[in-house]
C-alpha positions as CSV (number, residue, x, y, z in Angstrom):
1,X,-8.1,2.8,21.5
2,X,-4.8,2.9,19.9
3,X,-4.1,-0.3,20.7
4,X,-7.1,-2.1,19.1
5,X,-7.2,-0.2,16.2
6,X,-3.3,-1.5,15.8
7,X,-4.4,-5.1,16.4
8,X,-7.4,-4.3,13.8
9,X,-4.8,-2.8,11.4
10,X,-2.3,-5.8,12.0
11,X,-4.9,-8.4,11.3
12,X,-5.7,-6.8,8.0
13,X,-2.6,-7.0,7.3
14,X,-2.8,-10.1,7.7
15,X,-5.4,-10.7,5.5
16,X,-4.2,-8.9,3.1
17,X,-2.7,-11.9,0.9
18,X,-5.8,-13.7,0.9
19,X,-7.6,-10.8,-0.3
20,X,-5.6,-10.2,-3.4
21,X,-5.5,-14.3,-4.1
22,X,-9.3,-14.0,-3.8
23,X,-9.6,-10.9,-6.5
24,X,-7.1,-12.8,-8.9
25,X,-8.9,-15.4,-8.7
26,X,-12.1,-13.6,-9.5
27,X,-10.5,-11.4,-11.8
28,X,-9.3,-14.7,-14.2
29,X,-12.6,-16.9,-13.7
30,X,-14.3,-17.2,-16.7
31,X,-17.4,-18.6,-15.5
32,X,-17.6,-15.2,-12.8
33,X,-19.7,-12.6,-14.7
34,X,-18.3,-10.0,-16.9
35,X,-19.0,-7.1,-14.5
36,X,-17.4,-9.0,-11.5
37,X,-14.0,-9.7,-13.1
38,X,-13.7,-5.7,-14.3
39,X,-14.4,-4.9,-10.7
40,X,-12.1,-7.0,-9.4
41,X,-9.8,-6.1,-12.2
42,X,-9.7,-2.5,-11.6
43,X,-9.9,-3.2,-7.8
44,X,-6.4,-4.6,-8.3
45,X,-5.0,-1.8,-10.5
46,X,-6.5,0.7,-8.1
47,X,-4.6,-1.0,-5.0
48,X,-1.2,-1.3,-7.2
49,X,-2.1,2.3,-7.8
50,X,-1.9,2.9,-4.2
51,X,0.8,0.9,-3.2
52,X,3.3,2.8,-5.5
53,X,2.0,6.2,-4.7
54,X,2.7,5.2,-1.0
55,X,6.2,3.7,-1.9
56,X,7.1,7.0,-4.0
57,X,6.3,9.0,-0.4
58,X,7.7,6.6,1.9
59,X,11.2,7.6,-0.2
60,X,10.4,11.2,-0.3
61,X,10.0,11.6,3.5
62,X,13.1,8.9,3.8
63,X,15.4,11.7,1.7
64,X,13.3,14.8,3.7
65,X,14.5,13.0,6.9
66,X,18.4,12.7,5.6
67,X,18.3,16.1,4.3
68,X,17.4,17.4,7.6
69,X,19.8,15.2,9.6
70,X,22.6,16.0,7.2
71,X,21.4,19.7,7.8
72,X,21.7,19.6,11.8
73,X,25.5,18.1,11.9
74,X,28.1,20.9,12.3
75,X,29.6,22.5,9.8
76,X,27.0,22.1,7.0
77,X,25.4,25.2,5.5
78,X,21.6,25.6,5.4
């Protein structure tokens, strides 16, 4: 099971860059209606949202991680 459901993730992945051409595209076509380009509007500020939230604790666990190398070497206080 964990294999396919890395193959499913990878192939979104994938995706992924066709997907956000396909909601800028939406999101800047004036003859889409109104309510489409919000939603794909705030379907793109949601994801940006997302993105730096998950960047913000990728660098948090990154400096958790070197604080609690730097805390196993000898000689270092805890």
């Amino acid at each position: 099971r964990r294999a396919a459901s890395s193959q499913s993730y990878a192939r979104l992945q994938q995706a992924s860059s066709a997907a956000v051409s396909t909601l800028l595209k939406i999101m800047v076509d004036a003859n889409a209606p109104a309510s489409t380009r919000v939603r794909a509007a705030d379907r793109v500020l949601e994801h940006a949202r997302q993105a730096i939230e998950s960047e913000d604790i990728e660098l948090r666990v990154a400096a958790l991680e070197q604080a609690a190398e730097l805390a196993k070497q000898p000689g270092t206080t805890e």
